[in-house]
N, C-alpha and C positions, 0 to 999 in steps of 0.2 A: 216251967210253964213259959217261961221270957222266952227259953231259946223255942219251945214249940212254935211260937207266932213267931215267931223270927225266920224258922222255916217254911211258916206256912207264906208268909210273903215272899219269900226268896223266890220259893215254887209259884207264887203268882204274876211273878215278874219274867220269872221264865217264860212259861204260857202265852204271856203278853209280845214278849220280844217273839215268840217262834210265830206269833199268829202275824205279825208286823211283816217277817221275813217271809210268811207265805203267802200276802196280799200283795208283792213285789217280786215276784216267783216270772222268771223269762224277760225282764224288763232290763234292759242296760243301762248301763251310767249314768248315759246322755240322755236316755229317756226322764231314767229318775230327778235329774236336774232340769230337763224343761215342765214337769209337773205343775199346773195352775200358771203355766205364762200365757199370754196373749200370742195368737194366731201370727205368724209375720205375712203380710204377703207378698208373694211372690211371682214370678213369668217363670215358667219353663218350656222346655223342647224336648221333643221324645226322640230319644237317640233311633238312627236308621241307617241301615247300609247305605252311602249312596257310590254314584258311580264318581270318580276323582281322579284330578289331571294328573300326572305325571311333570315336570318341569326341569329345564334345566334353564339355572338363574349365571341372568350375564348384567353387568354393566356397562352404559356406553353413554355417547352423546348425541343428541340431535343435529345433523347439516338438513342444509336444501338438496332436494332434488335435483338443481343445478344452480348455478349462479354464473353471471358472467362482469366483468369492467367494461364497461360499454362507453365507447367512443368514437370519434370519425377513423376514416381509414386513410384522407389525407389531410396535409395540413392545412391552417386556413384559419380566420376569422368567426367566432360565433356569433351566428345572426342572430337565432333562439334557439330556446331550451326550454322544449313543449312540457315535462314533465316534475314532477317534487319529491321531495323525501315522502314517502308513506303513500303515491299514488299507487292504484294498480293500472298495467298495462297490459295491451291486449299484443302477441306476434304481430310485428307486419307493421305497428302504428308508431308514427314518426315521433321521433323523440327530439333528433338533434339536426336543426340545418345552419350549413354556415353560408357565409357570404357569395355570391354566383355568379357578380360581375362578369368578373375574367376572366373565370370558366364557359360563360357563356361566347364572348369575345373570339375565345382561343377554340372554342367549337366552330364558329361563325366562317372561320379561318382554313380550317381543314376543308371545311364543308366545300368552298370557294376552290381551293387545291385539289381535292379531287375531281372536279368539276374541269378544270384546265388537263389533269393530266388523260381524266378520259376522255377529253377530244381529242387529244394529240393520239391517243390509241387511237380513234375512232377514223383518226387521219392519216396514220400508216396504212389500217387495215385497208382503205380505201383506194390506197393506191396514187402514183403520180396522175392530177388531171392534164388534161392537154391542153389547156393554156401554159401552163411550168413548162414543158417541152416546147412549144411555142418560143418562150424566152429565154428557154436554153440555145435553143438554135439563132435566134438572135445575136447572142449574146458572143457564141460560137463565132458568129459572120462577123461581129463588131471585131473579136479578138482576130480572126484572121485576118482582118484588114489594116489593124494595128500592123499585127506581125509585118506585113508585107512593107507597109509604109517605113516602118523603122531596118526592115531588111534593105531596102534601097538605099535610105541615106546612111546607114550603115558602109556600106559596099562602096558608096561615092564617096565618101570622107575617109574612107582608108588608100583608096587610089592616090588622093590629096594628101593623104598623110605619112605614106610613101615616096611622094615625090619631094616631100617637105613643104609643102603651101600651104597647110594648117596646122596648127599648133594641138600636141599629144593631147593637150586636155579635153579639147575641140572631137576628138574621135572616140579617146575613152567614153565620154559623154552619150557618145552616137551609139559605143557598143552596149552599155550599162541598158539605153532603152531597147535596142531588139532585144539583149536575153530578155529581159522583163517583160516584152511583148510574145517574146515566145515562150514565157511561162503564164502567160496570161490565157495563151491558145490553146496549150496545154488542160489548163482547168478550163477551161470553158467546155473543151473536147470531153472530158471528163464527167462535168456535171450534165452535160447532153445522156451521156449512156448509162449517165447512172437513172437519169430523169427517165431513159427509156426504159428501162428496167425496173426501176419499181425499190420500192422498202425491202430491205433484206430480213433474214430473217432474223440476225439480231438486233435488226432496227425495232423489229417486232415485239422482241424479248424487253429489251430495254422498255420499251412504249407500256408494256403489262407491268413492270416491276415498277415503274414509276407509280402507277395506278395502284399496285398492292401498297404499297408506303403509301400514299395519300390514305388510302381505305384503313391501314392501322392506325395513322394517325390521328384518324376524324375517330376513331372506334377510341382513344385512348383518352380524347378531349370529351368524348359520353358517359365514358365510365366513371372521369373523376370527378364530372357533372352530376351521375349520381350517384357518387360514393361523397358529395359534400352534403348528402340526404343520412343520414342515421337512424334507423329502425329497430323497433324491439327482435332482438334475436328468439326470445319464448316469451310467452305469457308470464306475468310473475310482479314483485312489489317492487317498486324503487325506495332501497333503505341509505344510499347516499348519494349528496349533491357535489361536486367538487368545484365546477365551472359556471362561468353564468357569460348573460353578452356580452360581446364585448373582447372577449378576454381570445389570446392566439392560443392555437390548439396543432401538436405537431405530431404526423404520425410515427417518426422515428428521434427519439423514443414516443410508445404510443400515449395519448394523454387519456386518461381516463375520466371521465365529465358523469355518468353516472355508473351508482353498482346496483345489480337486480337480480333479485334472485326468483327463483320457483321452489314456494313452499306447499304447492297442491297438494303437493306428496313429498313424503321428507322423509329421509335415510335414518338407521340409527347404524351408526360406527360404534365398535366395542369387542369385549374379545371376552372367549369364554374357556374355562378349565379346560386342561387337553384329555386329560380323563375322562370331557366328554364329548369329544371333537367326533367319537366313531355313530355318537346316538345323535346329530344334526345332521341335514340333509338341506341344501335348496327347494323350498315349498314346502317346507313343513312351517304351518301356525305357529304364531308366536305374539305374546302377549306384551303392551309397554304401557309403564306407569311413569311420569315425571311430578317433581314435587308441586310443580308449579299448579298441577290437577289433581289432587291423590284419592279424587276419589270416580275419575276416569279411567277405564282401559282402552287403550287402544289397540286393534288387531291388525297385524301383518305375518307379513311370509320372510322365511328365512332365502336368502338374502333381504332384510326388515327393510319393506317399503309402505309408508304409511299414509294413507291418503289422509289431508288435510284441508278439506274442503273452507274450514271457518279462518285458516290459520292459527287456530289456536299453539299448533306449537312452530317456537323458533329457534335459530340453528342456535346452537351451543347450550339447549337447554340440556340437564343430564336424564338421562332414561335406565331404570331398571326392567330389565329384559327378562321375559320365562319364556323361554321355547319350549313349545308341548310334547313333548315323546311321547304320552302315549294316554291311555282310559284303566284305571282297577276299580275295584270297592272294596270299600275301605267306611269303618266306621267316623264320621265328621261329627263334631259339636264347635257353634261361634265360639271368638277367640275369645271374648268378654268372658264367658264361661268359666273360663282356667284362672285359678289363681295361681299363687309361686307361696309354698310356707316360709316366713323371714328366715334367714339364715340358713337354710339348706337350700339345696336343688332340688327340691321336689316338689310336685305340683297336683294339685289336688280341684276338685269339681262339689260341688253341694247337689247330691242326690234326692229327691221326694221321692221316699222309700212308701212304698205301701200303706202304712199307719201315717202317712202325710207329716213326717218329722223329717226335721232336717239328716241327711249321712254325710258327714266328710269323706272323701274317696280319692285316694290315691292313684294319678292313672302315668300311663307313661304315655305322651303325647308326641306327636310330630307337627314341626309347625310349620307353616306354607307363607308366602309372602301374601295369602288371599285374605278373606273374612270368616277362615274355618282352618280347625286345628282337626288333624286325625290323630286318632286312641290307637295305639295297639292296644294297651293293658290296661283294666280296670271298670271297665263298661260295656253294657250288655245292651245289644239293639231291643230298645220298647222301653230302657229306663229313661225318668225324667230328671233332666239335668236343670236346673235354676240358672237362667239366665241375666235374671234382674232380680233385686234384694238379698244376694249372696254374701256381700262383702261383709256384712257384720255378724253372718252366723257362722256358728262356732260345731256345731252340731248336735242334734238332740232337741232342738226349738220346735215346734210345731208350727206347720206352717198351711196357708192358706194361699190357694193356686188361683192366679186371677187371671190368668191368660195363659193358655198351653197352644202351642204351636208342634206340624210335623216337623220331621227332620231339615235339618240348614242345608238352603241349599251350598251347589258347588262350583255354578258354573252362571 
């Protein structure tokens, strides 16, 4: 009778365990382990195709759009120095003027010189007046009356000095003034026909060349008149001071008194894989992030020119570059989403599976330098991925969705 009850318990305990096993009949692990917990809540995103850039990631640095050392072109004295570190200037507006004394002076001078030598042109061109011939013939009459006078007592002191009644020195004396009288006649004759005749024509010549050398000259005491002016070459900031009043300034070697750059629009220098030098093109979009903003994009074209209207960015800051190739679709979930399991490489998402429990899920991801990771493997467009309160479930928890959003965007 002992072992009868003994069996008949055994077979009641069976009964028990199988009824146990069939109230838990389709239920998993992770199920049966979240049984009687509390709700967690959570944010999720409903996974969706969307449309997704293509990129090709470069490195590089920020310069200016241009920059230049800006200083006089000649030497000289600074008088002022209109501008500071950190102003902006506009093209055109005077930055640097030196001293203008003696440029002014040395202008004043030319001006004067041209002035004289286009009269004298003005006075070839003109011609001999007839008063000049006047005093040429004059002059003519005086010289032949010399000649003659010195011709006579010439001729009478050599008669005398032939016969010996005046002494040699006495007659050289008398010869020495007729030739001089008769080269006086001579030029006199001379300047009569030239005076009748007129400016020649390289009297002419000469008269304009004079006049073009004044006219450079005067043109060369203007120029350095205002090249002692220094003006902004572009629009753009003054980021250094070298020079102040006062101080000599030479243009060989050239001295530099301010540097200015133009950061309107700012370059990014950088180089990218040659593996994918055949997928860039000039004008194709491209994408630039620096640390200094990371959670700004800014957009340019290849060759990357980036308008910089605020200056927010400056040369030598570094920039990571995605040049766009191209549009797919492609499954996206935020990066937040992905976790990494410790010690392996693989990476997994928390799913709100239809009965609202947590699913750990294994995906193969690709990640983007963006604020979205695309799946190839492991998710299906319309599941809900947990975006927030992920990180302490484990799987199997039941959870409770307190905010569902569509798909992340991508762009």
């Amino acid at each position: 009778m002992i072992w009868k009850k003994c069996a008949v318990l055994g077979v009641a305990s069976l009964v028990f365990l199988s009824t146990s096993i069939g109230c838990n009949k389709g239920k998993t692990e992770a199920e049966n382990k979240g049984e009687g917990q509390t709700a967690v809540p959570v944010e999720v995103i409903t996974v969706e195709r969307r449309d997704v850039i293509s990129y090709v990631a470069a490195t590089g640095s920020i310069s200016p759009k241009q920059e230049s050392n800006v200083g006089p072109r000649i030497s000289g004295r600074i008088e002022k120095v209109y501008a500071d570190e950190g102003d902006e200037v506009k093209e055109g507006e005077v930055l640097i003027k030196l001293e203008q004394e003696e440029l002014k002076i040395a202008k004043n001078q030319a001006e004067a010189a041209l002035k004289v030598a286009q009269a004298n042109l003005n006075k070839v061109l003109a011609g001999t007046r007839e008063e000049e011939i006047q005093q040429a013939e004059a002059g003519l009459a005086q010289a032949k009356a010399n000649v003659e006078d010195a011709e006579v007592n010439f001729l009478r002191l050599k008669i005398l000095f032939e016969t010996h009644t005046v002494a040699k020195k006495t007659f050289d004396n008398a010869e020495t003034v007729y030739k001089v009288a008769q080269a006086q006649y001579e030029a006199a004759m001379e300047r009569l026909k030239m005076a009748k005749k007129g400016p020649t024509k390289e009297d002419i010549e000469i008269a304009r060349a004079q006049v073009r050398q004044a006219e450079v000259v005067l043109q060369m005491a203007k120029q350095k008149l205002k090249d002692s002016i220094t003006v902004a070459p572009f629009s753009g900031v003054v980021v250094g001071k070298f020079k102040n009043e006062g101080e000599y300034v030479t243009s060989t070697p050239a001295t530099e008194v301010l540097h200015l750059v133009d950061i309107s629009r700012v370059k990014v220098e950088g180089s990218i894989p040659e593996y994918e030098m055949a997928s860039v093109s000039v004008g194709q979009e491209a994408e630039v992030k620096v640390d200094a903003y990371p959670d700004r994009v800014f957009k340019g074209e290849v060759k990357i020119e980036i308008p910089n209207g605020d200056y927010s960015l400056k040369g030598g800051m570094f920039a990571r570059v995605s040049i766009i190739k191209g549009k797919r679709k492609a499954l996206v979930i935020p990066r937040e989403a992905v976790m990494r399991q410790e010690g392996v490489w693989l990476y997994h998402v928390i799913v709100a599976g239809d009965t609202k429990r947590a699913e750990r899920r294994v995906i193969k991801p690709i990640f983007t330098p963006f604020g979205y990771v695309e799946v190839e493997e492991g998710l299906k467009e319309g599941e809900k991925v947990v975006v927030k309160g992920q990180a302490a479930l484990e799987g199997g928890e039941p959870l409770e969705i307190v905010k569902e959003e569509k798909g992340h965007e991508t762009s």
